[in-house]
C-alpha positions in Angstrom: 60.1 -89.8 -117.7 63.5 -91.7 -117.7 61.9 -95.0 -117.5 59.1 -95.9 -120.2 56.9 -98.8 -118.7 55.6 -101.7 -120.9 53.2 -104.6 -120.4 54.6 -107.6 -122.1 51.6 -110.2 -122.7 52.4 -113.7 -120.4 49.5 -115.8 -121.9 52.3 -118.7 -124.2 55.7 -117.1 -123.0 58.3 -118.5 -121.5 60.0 -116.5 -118.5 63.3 -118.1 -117.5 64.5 -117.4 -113.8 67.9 -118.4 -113.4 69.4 -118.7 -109.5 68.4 -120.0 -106.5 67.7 -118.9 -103.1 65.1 -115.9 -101.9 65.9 -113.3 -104.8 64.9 -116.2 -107.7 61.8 -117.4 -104.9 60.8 -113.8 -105.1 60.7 -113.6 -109.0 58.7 -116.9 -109.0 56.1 -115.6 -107.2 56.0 -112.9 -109.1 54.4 -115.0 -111.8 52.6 -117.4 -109.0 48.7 -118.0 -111.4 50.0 -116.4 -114.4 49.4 -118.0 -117.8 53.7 -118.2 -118.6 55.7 -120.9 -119.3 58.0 -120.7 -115.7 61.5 -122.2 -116.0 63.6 -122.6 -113.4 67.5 -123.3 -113.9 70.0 -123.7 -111.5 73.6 -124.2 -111.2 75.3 -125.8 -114.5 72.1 -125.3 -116.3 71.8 -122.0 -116.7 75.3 -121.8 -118.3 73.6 -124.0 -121.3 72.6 -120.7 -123.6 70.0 -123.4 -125.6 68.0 -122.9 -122.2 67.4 -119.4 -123.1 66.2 -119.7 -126.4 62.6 -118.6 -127.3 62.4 -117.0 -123.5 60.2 -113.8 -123.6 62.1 -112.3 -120.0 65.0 -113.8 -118.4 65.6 -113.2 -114.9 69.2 -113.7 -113.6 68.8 -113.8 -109.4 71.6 -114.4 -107.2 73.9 -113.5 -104.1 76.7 -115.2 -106.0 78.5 -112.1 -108.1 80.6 -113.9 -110.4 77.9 -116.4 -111.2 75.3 -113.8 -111.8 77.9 -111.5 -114.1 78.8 -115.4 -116.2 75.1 -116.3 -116.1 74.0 -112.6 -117.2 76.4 -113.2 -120.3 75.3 -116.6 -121.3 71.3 -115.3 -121.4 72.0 -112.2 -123.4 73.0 -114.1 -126.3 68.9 -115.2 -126.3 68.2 -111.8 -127.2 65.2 -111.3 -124.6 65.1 -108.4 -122.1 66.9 -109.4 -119.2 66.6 -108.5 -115.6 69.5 -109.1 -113.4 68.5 -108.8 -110.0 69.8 -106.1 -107.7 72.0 -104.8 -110.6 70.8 -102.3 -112.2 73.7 -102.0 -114.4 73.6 -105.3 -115.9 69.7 -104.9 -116.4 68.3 -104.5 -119.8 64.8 -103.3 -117.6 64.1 -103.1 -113.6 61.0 -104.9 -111.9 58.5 -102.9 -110.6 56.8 -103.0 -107.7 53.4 -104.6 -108.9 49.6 -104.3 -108.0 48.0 -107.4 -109.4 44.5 -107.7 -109.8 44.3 -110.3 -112.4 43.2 -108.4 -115.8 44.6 -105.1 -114.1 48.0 -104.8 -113.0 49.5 -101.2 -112.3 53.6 -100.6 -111.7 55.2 -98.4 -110.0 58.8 -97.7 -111.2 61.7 -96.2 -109.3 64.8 -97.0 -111.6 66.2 -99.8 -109.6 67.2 -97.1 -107.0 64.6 -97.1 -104.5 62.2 -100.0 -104.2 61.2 -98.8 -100.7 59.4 -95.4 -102.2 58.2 -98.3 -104.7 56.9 -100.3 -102.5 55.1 -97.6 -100.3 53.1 -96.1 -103.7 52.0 -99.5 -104.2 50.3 -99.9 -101.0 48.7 -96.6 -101.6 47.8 -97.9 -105.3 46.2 -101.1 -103.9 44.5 -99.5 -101.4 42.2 -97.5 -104.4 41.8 -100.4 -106.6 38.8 -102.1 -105.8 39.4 -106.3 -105.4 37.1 -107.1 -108.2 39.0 -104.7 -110.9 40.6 -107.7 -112.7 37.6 -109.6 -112.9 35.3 -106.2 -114.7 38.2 -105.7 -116.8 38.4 -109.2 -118.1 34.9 -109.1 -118.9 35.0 -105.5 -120.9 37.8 -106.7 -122.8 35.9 -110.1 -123.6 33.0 -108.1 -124.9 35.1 -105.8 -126.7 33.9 -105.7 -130.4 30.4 -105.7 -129.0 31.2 -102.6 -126.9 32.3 -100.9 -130.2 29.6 -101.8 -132.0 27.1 -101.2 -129.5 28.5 -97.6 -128.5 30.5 -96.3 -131.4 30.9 -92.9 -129.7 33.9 -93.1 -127.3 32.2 -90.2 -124.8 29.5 -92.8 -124.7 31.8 -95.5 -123.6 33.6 -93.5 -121.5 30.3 -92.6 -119.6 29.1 -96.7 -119.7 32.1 -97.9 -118.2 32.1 -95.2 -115.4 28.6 -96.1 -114.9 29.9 -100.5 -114.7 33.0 -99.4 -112.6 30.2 -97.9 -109.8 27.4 -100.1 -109.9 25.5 -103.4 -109.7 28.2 -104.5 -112.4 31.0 -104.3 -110.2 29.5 -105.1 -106.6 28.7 -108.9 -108.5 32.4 -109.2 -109.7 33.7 -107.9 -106.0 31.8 -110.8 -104.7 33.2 -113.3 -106.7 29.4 -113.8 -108.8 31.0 -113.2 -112.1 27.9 -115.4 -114.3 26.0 -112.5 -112.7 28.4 -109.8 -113.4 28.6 -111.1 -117.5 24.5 -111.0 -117.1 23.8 -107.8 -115.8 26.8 -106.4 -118.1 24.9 -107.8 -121.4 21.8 -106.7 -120.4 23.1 -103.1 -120.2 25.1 -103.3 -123.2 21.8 -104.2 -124.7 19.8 -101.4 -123.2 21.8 -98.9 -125.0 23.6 -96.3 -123.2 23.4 -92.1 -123.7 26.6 -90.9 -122.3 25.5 -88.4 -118.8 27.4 -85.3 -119.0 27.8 -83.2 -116.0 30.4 -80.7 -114.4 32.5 -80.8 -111.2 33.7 -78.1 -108.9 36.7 -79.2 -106.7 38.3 -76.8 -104.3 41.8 -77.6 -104.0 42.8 -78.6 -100.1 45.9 -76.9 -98.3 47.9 -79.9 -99.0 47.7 -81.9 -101.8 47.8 -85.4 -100.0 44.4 -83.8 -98.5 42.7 -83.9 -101.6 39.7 -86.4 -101.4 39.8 -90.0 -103.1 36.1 -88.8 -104.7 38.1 -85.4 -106.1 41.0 -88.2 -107.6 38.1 -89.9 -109.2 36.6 -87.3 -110.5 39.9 -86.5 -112.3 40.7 -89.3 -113.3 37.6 -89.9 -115.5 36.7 -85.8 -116.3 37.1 -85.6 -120.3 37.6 -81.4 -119.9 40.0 -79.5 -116.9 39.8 -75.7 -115.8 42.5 -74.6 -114.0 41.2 -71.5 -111.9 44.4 -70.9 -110.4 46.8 -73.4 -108.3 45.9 -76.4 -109.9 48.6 -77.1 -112.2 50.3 -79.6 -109.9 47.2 -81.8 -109.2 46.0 -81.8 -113.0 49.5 -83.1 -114.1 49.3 -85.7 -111.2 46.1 -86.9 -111.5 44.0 -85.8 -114.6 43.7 -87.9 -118.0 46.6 -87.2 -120.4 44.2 -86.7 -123.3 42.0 -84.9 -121.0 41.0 -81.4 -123.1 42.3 -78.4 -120.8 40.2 -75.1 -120.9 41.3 -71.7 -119.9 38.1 -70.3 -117.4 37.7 -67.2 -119.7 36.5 -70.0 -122.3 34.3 -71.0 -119.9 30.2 -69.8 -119.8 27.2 -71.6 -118.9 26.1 -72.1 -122.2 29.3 -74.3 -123.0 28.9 -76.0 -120.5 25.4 -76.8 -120.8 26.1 -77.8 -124.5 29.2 -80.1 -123.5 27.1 -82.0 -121.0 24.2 -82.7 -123.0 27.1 -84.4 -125.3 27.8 -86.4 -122.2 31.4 -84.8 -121.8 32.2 -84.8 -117.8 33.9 -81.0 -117.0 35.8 -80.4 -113.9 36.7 -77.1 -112.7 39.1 -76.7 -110.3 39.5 -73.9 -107.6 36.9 -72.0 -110.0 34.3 -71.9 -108.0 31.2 -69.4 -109.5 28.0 -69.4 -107.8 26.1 -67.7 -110.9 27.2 -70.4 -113.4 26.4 -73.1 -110.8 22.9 -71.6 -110.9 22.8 -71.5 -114.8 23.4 -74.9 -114.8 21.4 -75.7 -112.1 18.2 -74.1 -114.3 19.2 -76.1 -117.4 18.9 -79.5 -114.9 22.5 -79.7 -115.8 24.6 -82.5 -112.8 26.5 -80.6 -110.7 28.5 -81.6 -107.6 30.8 -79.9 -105.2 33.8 -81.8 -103.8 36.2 -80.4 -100.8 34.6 -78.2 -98.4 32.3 -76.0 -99.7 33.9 -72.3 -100.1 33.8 -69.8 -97.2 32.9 -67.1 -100.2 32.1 -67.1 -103.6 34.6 -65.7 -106.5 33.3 -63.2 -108.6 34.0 -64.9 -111.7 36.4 -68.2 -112.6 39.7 -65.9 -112.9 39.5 -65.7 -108.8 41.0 -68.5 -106.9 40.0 -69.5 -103.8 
């Protein structure tokens, strides 16, 4: 990672943009419904370094090299990360190319080298983030405490928020009904929740950029990995960090009848067993296949497909 990306918090900063001219119009909207303090400076102004002071990020924006390079200078002395556009080199931090949906905002980050590639991952970003994401997020993170309190076990949280991101929860907040998205989200929180454990066998595609937006979630969310053999790319790519990684020799029916019934979601990639699928399928265990189903079935988990 050569870049590390941080969220800095908008809600009472100030964000100075200093320039004029489409590159400091592009870093206003930017921040277009966001709770910061936007000012603008232009000209003679934004030689003043008293503008600067208590600014959270500065933006310096301009065609005009000189005035950029004696602007850049004057900001500095604020002590706030600074952003000078299209100059890498003068940049305390680069601006990513940003998904914003309100609560949840992802970045994609290409060093100031390539905001192109940047700007094509976004559109592949956006494109899996469902419209009412901000709006769900808000509300968890308004309800919070009483999330922690109510479901002290984070498997169990884990499991309720899969269960909100999918269902009635969600389709109110896509719609724009949030009063009914906050009602029917109390009145599960209420309820109580037991976390539904359950295991996953995904059979990798020929090509990686074939492999299903279902398989991506599915990875995404799994709380255990098994790597049967091939998988190592698409487990760095797209399963959890803290996501627990098991060898398929550690892997028998009976542990993974015992981890679901603790509501711990397995996946198992290119480890396809027909036997354990039927041991699970006796102990009423969920089980799902994603990807094509296999043309045969692998002796045991140490055969690929």
């Amino acid at each position: 990672m050569d870049s590390f990306p941080a969220f800095y918090p908008l809600a009472g900063r100030r964000v100075v943009i200093a320039g004029d001219g489409e590159p400091a119009e592009s870093k206003a909207r930017l921040f277009e419904g966001s709770p910061a303090e936007i000012l603008r400076l232009e000209g003679e102004a934004a030689l003043d370094p008293a503008a600067y002071v208590g600014a959270a990020l500065i933006f310096v924006a301009s065609w005009d090299e000189a005035w950029a390079k004696a602007v850049a200078a004057v900001a500095r002395t604020a002590g706030a990360p600074l952003n000078v556009v299209d100059r890498p080199a003068m940049s305390d931090f680069h601006t990513p190319a940003i998904v914003d949906r309100g609560a949840v905002v992802a970045a994609i980050g290409t060093g100031g080298g390539a905001p192109v590639m940047a700007s094509l991952i976004r559109a592949e970003i956006e494109a899996r983030i469902p419209a009412g994401a901000g709006e769900i997020a808000a509300l968890l993170l308004d309800r919070r405490a009483t999330l922690r309190a109510a479901l002290p076990d984070l498997g169990d949280r884990r499991s309720f928020f899969r269960a909100v991101l999918t269902g009635e929860v969600a389709n109110a907040a896509a719609k724009g009904d949030l009063p009914r998205a906050g009602r029917l989200l109390d009145e599960a929180i209420a309820k109580g929740w037991k976390a539904l454990g359950g295991v996953s066998f995904i059979a990798l595609p020929s090509e990686a950029d074939l492999l299903s937006l279902r398989a991506v979630r599915v990875l995404n969310v799994a709380d255990i990995v098994v790597d049967g053999g091939g998988a190592r790319e698409i487990l760095t790519s797209h399963a959890r960090r803290d996501a627990e990684h098991l060898s398929p020799c550690d892997i028998t029916a009976a542990r993974l009848v015992a981890l679901a019934d603790r509501g711990r979601r397995v996946a198992l990639v290119n480890a396809w067993n027909g036997g354990l699928a039927d041991d699970l399928r006796a102990a009423s265990i969920d089980i799902e296949w994603l990807e094509a189903a296999p043309a045969r079935e692998p002796a045991d988990l140490n055969t690929p497909l």
